[in-house]
N, C-alpha and C positions, 0 to 999 in steps of 0.2 A: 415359351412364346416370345418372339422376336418383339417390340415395343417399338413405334413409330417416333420418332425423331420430332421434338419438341418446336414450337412458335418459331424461338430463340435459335432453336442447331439450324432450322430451314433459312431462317432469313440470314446466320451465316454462311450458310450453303451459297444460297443466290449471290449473295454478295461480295464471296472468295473470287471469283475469276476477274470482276472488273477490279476488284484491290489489289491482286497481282501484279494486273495490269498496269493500274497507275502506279505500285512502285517499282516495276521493274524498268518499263519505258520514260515513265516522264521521270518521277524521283534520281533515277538511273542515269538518264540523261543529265537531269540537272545537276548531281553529283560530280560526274565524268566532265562538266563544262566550267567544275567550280576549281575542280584538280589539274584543268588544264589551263587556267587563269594565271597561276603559278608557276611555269613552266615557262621557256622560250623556245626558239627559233634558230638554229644556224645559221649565220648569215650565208655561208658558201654552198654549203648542200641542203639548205632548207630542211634539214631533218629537226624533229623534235628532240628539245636537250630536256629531259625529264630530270632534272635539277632544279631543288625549291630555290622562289628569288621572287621579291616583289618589285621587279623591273618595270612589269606592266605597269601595277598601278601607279609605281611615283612617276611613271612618263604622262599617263592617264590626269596628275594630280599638277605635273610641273609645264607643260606645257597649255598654253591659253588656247590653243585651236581647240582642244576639245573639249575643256570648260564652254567653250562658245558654243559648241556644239549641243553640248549636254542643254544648255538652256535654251538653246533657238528650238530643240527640241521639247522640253517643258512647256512655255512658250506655248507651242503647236496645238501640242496635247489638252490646255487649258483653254485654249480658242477655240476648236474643233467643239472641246464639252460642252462649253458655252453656246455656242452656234448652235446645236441640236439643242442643248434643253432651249433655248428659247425658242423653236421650231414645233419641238415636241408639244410641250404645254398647250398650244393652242388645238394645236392635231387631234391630240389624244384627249383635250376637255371635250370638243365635236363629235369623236367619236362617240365618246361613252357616257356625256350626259345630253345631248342634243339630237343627234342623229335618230330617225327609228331602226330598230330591232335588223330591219332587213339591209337601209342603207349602213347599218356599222358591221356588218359580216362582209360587203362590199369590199368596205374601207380597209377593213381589218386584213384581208386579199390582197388589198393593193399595197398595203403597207409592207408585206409580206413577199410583195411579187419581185424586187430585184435582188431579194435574197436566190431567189433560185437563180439570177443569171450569172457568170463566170464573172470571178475579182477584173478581171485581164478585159473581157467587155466593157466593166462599166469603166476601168482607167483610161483605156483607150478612148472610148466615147466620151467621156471629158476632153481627152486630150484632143481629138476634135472640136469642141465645143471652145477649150479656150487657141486654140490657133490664131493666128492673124488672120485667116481666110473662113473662120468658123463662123455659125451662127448669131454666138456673140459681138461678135466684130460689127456683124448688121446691124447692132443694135449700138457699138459704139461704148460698151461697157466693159468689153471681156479684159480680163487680168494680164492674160499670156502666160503663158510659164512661167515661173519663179512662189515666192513666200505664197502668195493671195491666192493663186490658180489652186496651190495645193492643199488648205485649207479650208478651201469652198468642195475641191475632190473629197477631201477625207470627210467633212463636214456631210456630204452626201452619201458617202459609201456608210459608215456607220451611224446614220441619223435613224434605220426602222431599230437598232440595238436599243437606242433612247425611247421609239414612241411606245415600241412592247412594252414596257416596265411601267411607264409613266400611264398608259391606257391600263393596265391591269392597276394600280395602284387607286387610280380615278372612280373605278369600279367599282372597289371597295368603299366608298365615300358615301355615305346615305345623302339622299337626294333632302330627306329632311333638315339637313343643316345649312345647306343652300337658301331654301326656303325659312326656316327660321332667320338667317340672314337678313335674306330683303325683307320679311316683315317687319323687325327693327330700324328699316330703313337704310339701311349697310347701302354705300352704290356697289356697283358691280367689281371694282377693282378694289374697295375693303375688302369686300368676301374673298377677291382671288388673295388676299395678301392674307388676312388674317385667319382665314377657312381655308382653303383651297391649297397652299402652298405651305404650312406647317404642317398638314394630313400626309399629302404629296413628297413629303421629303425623303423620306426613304426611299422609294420609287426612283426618284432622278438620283439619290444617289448609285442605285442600283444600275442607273442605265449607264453613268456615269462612270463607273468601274469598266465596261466594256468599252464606252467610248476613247475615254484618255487611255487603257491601257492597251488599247489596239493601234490608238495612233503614235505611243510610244515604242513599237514593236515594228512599224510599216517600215517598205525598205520599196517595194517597187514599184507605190503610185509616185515616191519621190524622184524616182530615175524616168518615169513617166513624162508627168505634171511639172515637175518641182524645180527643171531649168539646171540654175546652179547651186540650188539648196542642198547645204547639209545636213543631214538628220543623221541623228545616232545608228537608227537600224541600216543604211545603206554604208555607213563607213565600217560597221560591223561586217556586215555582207559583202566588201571590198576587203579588209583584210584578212577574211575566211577565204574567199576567192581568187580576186587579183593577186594581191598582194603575199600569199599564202604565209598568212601570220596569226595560226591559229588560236596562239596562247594570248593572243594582245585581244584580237577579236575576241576571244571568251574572259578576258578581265572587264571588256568595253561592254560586253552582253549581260554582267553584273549588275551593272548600273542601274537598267530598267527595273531588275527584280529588287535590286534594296528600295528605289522608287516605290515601288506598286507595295510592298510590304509596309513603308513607311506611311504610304497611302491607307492600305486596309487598316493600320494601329489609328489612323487619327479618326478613320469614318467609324471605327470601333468602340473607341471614346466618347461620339456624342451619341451611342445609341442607333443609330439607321438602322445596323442590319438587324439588332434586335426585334424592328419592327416592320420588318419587309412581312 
């Protein structure tokens, strides 16, 4: 008699097609863009010279434009965070301790709702909004295009990646400590600081990883929004494209990944994801 395949064989079962998956495509990819880092460019015939040379990165290392770059882009990625979590926080306490049952399934919809519309709608529709002839203009405030315009876009576009994390995290928070709180007399900003925001940290770091390393990676709210701002992922996407300089472009597309790795080692260290 034949014997049924074990807990352990079934759930490696299930789980072989999407592991393939990610290492043939993404690992693969990542691999293929780490070997072509290495590599140059013909200047005459544009063809690839598969000859190892760290040309890219001492260009990457010796020239100031793109040191300026890389940090007007760091920069971005740290204000964008900042701007949602300070967004979040109030959202997602509303939501999930205040609100009743039925207005936070609402909330939790709407927070959810411009996730379904098109990247390319909601850039464009900023990009109306800060015009000189837009909405904002009535009001006497708007940015225009440049650094501020595209910061309050990105600050927008990935602000529900923040309030998720932060509303689920809040949730987990027993309402009993709250309340033990104010009975000691705590005001309300003790508790948010000394309860509410050392519980909560894992959570915004969580949302945090999505936000900065998505706005480290944007390439076309910048060519949108962004005027004559540089950012790393559009000069990436200019000499993948325009420029057809694919080995420079995949040494410059390095950067974000030691970034975000260098990122996860430090969020690593103090514990967060442990306790997400």
């Amino acid at each position: 008699m034949s014997s049924r395949p074990g807990p352990s064989t079934r759930t490696g079962l299930l789980l072989l097609p999407p592991m393939l998956w990610l290492g043939v495509a993404y690992l693969g990819a990542l691999g293929a863009l780490f070997l072509a880092a290495f590599w140059t460019t013909n200047e005459f015939t544009g063809d690839l010279v598969k000859v190892f040379t760290l040309d890219n990165f001492r260009q990457l290392l010796q020239l100031p434009v793109y040191r300026t770059i890389t940090a007007r882009t760091l920069g971005v990625a740290v204000l964008v965070t900042l701007v949602d979590a300070a967004l979040a926080l109030p959202v997602a306490f509303f939501m999930a301790k205040v609100a009743r049952p039925g207005l936070q399934r609402l909330l939790v919809i709407a927070v959810l709702m411009p996730l379904w519309a098109s990247y390319l709608v909601k850039a464009y529709a900023w990009r109306g909004m800060l015009s000189q002839s837009g909405p904002l203009s009535w009001l006497g405030i708007s940015p225009g295009y440049g650094l501020t315009g595209l910061v309050v876009t990105l600050a927008y576009l990935w602000l529900p990646y923040m309030i998720l994390p932060v509303y689920a995290g809040l949730q987990k928070l027993p309402d009993s400590l709250l309340e033990a709180s104010a009975d000691l007399g705590a005001p309300a900003l003790t508790t948010f600081r000394r309860v509410v925001l050392p519980l909560v940290f894992p959570a915004l770091v969580a949302g945090s990883i999505f936000t900065f390393s998505l706005t480290m990676g944007d390439y076309i709210a910048v060519k949108i929004v962004g005027g004559p701002t540089q950012m790393l992922g559009n000069v990436v996407a200019d000499n993948y494209g325009v420029a057809n300089n694919l080995p420079f472009a995949a040494a410059y597309a390095v950067v974000p990944v030691l970034v975000m790795l260098g990122y996860l080692g430090v969020v690593r260290r103090t514990g967060a994801l442990e306790n997400l």
